[in-house]
LOBA-417980 format. One record per atom (N, C-alpha, C, CB): x, y, z; residue in one letter. Coordinates in steps of 0.02 Angstrom, whole numbers, padded with zeros to 5 digits, always signed. Atoms other than C-alpha are relative to their C-alpha. Last residue first. Glycine has a CB too. Example, Ala and Ser with C-alpha at 12.3 -4.5 7.8 and 13.67 -1.06 7.14 Angstrom:
REM residues 2
-00042-00059-00003S +00684-00053+00357S -00039+00055+00037S +00020+00023-00071S +00045-00059+00000A +00615-00225+00390A +00045+00060+00000A -00050+00001+00062A 
END
This chain:
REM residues 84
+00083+00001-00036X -00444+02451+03094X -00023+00082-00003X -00002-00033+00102X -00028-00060-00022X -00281+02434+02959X -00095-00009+00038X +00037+00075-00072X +00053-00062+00022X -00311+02269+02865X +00011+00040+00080X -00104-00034-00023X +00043+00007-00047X -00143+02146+02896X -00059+00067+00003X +00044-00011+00065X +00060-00058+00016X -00055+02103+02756X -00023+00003+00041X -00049-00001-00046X +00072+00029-00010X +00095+01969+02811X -00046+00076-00018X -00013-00038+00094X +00039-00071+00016X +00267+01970+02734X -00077-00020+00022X +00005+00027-00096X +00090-00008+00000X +00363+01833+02800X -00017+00066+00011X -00043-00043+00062X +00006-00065+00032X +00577+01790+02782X -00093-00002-00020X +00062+00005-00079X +00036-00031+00048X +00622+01646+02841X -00026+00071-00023X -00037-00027+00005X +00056-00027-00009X +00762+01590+02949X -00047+00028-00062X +00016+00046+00043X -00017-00081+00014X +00903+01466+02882X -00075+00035+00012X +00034+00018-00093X +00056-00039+00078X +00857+01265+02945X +00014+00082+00019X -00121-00022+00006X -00040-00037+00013X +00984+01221+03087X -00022+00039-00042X +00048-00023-00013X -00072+00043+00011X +00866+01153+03192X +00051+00039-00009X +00003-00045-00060X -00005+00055-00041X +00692+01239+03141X +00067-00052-00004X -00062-00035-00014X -00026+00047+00030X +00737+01409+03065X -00003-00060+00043X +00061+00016-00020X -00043+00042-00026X +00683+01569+03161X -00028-00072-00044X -00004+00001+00088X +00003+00044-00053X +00555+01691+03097X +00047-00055-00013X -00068-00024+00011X -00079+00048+00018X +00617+01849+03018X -00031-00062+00061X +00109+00055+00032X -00029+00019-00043X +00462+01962+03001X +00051-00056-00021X -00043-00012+00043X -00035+00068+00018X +00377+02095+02864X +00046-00033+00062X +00052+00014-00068X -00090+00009-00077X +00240+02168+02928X +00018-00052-00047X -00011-00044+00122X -00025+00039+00041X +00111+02277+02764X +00063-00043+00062X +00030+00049-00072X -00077+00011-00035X +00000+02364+02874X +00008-00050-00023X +00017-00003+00077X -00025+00061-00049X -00170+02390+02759X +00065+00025+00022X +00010-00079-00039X +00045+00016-00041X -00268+02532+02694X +00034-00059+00041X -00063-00016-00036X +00040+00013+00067X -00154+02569+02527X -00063-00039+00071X +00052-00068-00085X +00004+00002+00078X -00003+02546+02627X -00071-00010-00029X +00046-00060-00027X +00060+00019-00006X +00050+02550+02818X +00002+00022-00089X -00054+00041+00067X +00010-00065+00027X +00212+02507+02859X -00063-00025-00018X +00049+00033-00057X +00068+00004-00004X +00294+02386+02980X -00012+00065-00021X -00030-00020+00066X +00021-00077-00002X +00465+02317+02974X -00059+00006-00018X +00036+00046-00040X -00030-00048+00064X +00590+02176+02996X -00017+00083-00006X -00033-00032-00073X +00043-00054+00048X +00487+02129+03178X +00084+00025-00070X -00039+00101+00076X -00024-00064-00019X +00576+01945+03240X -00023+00061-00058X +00084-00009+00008X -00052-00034+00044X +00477+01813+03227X +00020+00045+00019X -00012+00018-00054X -00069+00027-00022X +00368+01677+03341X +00056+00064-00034X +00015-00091-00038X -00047+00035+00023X +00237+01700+03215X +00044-00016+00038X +00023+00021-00042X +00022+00063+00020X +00068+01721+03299X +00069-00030-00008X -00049-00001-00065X +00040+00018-00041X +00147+01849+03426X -00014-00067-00035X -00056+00050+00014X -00052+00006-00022X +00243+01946+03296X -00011-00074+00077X +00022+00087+00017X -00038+00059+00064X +00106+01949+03180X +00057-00027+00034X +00034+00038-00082X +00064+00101+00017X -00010+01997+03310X +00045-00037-00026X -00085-00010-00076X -00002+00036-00098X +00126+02138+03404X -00020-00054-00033X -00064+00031+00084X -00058+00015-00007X +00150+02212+03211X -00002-00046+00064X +00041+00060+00002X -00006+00073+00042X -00019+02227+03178X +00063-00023+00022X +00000+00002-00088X +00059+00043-00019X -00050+02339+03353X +00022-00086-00061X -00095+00059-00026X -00039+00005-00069X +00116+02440+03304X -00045-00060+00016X -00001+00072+00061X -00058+00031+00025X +00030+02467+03115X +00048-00061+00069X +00051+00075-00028X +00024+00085+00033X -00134+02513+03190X +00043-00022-00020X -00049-00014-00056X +00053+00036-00064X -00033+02649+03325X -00029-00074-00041X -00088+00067+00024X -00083+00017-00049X +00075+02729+03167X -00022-00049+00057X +00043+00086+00049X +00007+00091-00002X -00091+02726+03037X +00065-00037+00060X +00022-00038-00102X -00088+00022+00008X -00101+02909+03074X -00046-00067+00024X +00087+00045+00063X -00015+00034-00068X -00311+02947+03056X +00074-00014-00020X -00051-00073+00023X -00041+00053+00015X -00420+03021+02906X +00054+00001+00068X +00036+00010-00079X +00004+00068+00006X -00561+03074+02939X +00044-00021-00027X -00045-00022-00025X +00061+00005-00046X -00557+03278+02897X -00029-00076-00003X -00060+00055-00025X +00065+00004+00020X -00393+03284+02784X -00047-00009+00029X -00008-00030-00031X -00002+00055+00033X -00219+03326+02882X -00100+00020-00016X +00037-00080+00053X -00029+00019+00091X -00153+03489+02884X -00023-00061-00036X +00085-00014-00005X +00056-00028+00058X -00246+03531+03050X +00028+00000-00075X -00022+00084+00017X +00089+00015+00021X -00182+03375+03134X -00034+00055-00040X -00052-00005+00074X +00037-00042-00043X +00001+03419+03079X -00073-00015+00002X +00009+00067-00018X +00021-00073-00013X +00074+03309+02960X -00015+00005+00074X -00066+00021-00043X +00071-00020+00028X +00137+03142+03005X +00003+00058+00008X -00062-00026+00029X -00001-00005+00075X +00354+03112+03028X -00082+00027-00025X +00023-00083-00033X -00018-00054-00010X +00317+03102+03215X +00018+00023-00065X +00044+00003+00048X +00033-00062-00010X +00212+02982+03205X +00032+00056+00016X -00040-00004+00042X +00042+00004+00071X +00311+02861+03102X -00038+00042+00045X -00036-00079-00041X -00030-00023+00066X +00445+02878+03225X -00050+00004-00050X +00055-00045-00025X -00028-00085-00024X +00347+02837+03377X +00024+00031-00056X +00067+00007+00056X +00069-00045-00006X +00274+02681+03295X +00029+00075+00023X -00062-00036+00068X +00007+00008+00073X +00466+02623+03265X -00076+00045+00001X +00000-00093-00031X -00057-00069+00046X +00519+02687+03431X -00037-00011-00076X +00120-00027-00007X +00004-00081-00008X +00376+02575+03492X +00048+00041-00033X +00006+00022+00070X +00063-00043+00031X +00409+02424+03417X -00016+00076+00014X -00062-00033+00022X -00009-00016+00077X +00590+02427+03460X -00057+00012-00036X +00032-00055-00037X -00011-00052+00025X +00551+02434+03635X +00020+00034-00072X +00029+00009+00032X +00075-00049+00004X +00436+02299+03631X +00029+00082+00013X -00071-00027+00078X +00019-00035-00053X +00592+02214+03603X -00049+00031-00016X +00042+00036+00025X -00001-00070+00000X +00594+02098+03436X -00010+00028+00059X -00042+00025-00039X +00065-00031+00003X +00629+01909+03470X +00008+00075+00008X -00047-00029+00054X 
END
């Protein structure tokens, strides 16, 4: 299972890469925090380990590695999750 320190660095990193608040457009918001948030749910519902979490076109796109029942090979899940 992913450390909740790996989420963070990952959210951390994607805000530190965003403009500058006065560079950015009037209402619009870093998606780094709603991405971190989807990432916990999906990670939470699924059992999985975090791949990676980006935000796209209004949504956080998480992809996770959840574990293989038995010996069964882990899966591979992309979930959409709308950006709040």
């Amino acid at each position: 299972m992913t450390s909740p320190i790996i989420i963070a660095a990952t959210a951390a990193s994607m805000a530190l890469f965003a403009p500058p608040a006065e560079d950015r457009l009037p209402g619009v918001q870093l998606a780094a925090a709603d991405c971190s948030d989807a990432a916990r749910q999906v990670i939470a519902e699924t059992g999985g380990e975090l791949l990676s979490a980006q935000p796209r076109n209004g949504v956080c796109v998480v992809t996770v590695l959840v574990p293989g029942k038995g010996n069964a090979r882990p899966r591979k899940i992309t979930v959409r999750v709308p950006m709040q």
